[in-house]
N, C-alpha and C positions, 0 to 999 in steps of 0.2 A: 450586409456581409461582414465578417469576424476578419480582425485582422491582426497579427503580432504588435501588441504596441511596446514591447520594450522586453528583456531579455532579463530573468533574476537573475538564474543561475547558469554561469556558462558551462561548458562542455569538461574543461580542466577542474573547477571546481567538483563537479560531480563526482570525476573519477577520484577525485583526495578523497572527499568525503566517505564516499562505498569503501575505501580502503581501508578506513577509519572503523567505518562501522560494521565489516567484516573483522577486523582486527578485537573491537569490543567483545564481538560475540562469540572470537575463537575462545578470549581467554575466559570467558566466563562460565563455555561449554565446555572448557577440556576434559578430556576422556569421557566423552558423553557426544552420544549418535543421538542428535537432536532432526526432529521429521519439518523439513521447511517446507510449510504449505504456500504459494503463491496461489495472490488472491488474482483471477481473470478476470480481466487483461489487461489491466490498467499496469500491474508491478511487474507485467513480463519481463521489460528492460534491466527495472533495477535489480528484480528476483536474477533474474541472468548474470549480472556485473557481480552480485553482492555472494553469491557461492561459491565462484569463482577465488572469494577473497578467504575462504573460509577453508583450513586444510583439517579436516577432522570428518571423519565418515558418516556424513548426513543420508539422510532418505530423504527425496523429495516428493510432493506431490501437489495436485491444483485444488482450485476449486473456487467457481464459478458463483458469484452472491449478488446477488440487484436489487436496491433501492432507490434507484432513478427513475427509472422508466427512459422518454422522452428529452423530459427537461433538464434543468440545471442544481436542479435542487431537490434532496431526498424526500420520497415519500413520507417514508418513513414504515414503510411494508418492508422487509427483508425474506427475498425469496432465492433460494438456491437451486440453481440451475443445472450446473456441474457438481454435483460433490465428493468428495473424497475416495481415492481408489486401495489405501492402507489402512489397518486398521490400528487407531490412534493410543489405545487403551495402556495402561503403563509409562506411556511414554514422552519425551519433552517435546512441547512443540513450540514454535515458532512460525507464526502468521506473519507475512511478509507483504503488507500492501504499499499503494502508491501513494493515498494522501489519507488523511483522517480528518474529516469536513465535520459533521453531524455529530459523528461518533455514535450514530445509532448500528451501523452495521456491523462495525469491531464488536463494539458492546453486547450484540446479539450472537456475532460468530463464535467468539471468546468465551461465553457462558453456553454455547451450544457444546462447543469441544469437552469445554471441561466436564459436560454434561457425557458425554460419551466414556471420561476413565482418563484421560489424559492427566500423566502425572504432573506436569506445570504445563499454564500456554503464557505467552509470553508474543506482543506484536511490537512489527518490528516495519514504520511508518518512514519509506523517504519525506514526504513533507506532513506539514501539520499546520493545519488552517482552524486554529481555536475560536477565532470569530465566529467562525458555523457552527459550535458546539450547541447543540437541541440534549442532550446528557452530556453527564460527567463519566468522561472517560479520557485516559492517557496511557500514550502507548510508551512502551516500556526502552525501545530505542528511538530516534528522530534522526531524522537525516537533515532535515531543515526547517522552521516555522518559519510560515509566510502570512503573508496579510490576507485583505478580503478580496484580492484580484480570482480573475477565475483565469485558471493555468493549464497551458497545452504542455507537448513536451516529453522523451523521455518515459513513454509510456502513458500518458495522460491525454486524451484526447476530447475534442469538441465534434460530437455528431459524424462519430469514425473519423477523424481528420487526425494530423498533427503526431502522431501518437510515435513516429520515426525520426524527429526532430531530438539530433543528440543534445540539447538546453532544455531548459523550463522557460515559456513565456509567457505572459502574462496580454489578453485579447482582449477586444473592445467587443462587447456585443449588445445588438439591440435591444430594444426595450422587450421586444415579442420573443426573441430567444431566450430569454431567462427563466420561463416560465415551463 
């Protein structure tokens, strides 16, 4: 059984940082109605906190992409489940996930959009766990890089759990759960 072993990121530091990094991307967008796709379900929390930070006339929308399955660790298949309900074409976007492990799913999502007419994409990562990198991919905001711990938390979950916990923390799990 999976248990909190210790706490990265508290609840105060979150909310500085989304401040932050709503703040980077007002002034980077200004006068510009940039479309934020929040990736499901993992960045629902911080997609929610972080537009909040942003006062410029965004369009939002989802979309739902799986390279897990089960396990803990990417397939490395990327299949979308949800996709997009705007259409992208012309215009800036902003992909808004929870963590970037693999970097095969960004890297797949990101060359899908631009594939559609998207006039830049641009992601926009709370954490960044580069030790998992399978490609070279980097996202273009970060909210924090972490180690090789594997992290509930704040929208990030183990096995539906965890995922309403306002922190990141960092679990112990068994040898059979990793897989």
């Amino acid at each position: 059984m999976e248990k909190i072993d210790k706490i990265l990121i508290n609840a105060k530091d979150i909310k500085n940082r989304v401040a932050q990094m709503g703040a980077l991307i007002q002034t980077d967008y200004a006068e510009k109605s940039p479309v934020l796709i929040c990736v499901l379900k993992g960045a629902m929390v911080f997609y929610s906190d972080l537009v909040r930070q942003i006062d410029l006339p965004l369009i939002f929308d989802t979309i739902s992409v799986s390279s897990y399955g089960a396990g803990t660790s990417s397939s490395g298949k990327i299949n979308i489940i949800k996709d997009l309900d705007c259409d992208i074409s012309g215009k800036d976007v902003i992909v808004v996930e929870d963590i970037i492990d693999s970097g095969l799913t960004m890297k797949t999502l990101t060359l899908t959009l631009k594939n559609r007419g998207a006039k830049s994409v641009k992601v926009c990562a709370f954490l960044d766990k580069p030790s998992g990198r399978r490609v070279d991919f980097k996202a273009d905001y970060v909210g924090y890089q972490i180690g090789d711990e594997f992290v509930v938390g704040y929208g990030l979950d183990f096995d539906g759990k965890y995922r309403n916990l306002p922190y990141i923390g960092a679990i112990s799990l068994d040898e059979g759960e990793r897989e």
